[in-house]
C-alpha beads as a LAMMPS data file, in Angstrom:
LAMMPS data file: protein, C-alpha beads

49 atoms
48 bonds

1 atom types
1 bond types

-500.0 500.0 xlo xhi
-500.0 500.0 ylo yhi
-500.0 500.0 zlo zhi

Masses

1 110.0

Atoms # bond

1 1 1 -0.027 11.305 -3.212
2 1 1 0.314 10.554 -6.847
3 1 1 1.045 6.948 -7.893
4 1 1 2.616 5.982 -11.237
5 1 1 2.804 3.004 -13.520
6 1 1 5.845 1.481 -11.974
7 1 1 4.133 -0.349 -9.105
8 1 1 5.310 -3.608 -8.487
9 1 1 2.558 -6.415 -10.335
10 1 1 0.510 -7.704 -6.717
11 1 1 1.041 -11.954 -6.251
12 1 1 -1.806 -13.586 -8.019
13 1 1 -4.881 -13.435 -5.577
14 1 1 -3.746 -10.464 -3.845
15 1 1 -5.180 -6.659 -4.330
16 1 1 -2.687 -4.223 -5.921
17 1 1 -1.402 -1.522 -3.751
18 1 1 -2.460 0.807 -6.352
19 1 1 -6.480 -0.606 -5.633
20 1 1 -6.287 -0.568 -2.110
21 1 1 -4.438 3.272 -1.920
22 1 1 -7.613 4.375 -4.082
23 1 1 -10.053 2.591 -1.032
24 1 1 -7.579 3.673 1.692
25 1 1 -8.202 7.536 0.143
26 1 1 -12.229 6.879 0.467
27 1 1 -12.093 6.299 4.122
28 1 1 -11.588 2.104 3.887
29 1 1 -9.709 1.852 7.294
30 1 1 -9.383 -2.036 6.368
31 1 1 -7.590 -1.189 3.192
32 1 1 -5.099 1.079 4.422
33 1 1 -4.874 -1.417 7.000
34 1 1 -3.455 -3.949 4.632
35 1 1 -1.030 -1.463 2.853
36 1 1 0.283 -0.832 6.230
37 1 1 0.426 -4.602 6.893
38 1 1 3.056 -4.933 3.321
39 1 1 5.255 -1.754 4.211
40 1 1 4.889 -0.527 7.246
41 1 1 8.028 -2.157 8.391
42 1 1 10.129 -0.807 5.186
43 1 1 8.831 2.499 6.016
44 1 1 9.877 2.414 9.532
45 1 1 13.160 1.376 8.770
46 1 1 13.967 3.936 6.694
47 1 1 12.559 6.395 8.936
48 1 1 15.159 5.528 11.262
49 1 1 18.097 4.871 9.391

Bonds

1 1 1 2
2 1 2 3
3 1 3 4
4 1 4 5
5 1 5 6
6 1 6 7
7 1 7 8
8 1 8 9
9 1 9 10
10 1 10 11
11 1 11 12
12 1 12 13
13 1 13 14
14 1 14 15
15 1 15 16
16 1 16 17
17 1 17 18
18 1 18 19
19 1 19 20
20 1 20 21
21 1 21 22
22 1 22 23
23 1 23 24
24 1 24 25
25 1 25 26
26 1 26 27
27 1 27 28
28 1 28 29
29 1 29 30
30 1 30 31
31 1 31 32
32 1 32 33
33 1 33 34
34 1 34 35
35 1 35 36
36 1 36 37
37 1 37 38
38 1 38 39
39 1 39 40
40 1 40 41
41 1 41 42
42 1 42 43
43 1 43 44
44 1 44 45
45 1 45 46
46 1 46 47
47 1 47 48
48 1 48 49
C-alpha cells in the first residue's frame, strides 16, 4: 500500500498513521494494533454498506 501526502496531521502527542503503517509493515503487531484501534470501525462500515 502506497501512502501519499494528504494524510490527515495526527492530534498533538499522538503518532501519525503514516509512522505507525511504516512499523505495522516491519512486523510491530502493537502498531498496527493502534491503526486498527482509529479505523477499524470506518472500515467496517463501509465494508458493509
Amino acid at each position: 500500500m502506497e501512502l501519499n501526502d494528504a494524510d490527515p496531521a495526527a492530534p498533538v502527542g499522538e503518532t501519525s498513521d503514516r509512522e505507525l503503517w511504516t512499523w505495522a509493515v516491519d512486523g510491530d503487531r502493537e502498531a498496527f494494533g493502534r491503526i486498527f484501534d482509529r479505523h477499524g470501525k470506518a472500515v467496517y462500515n463501509y465494508v458493509f454498506r
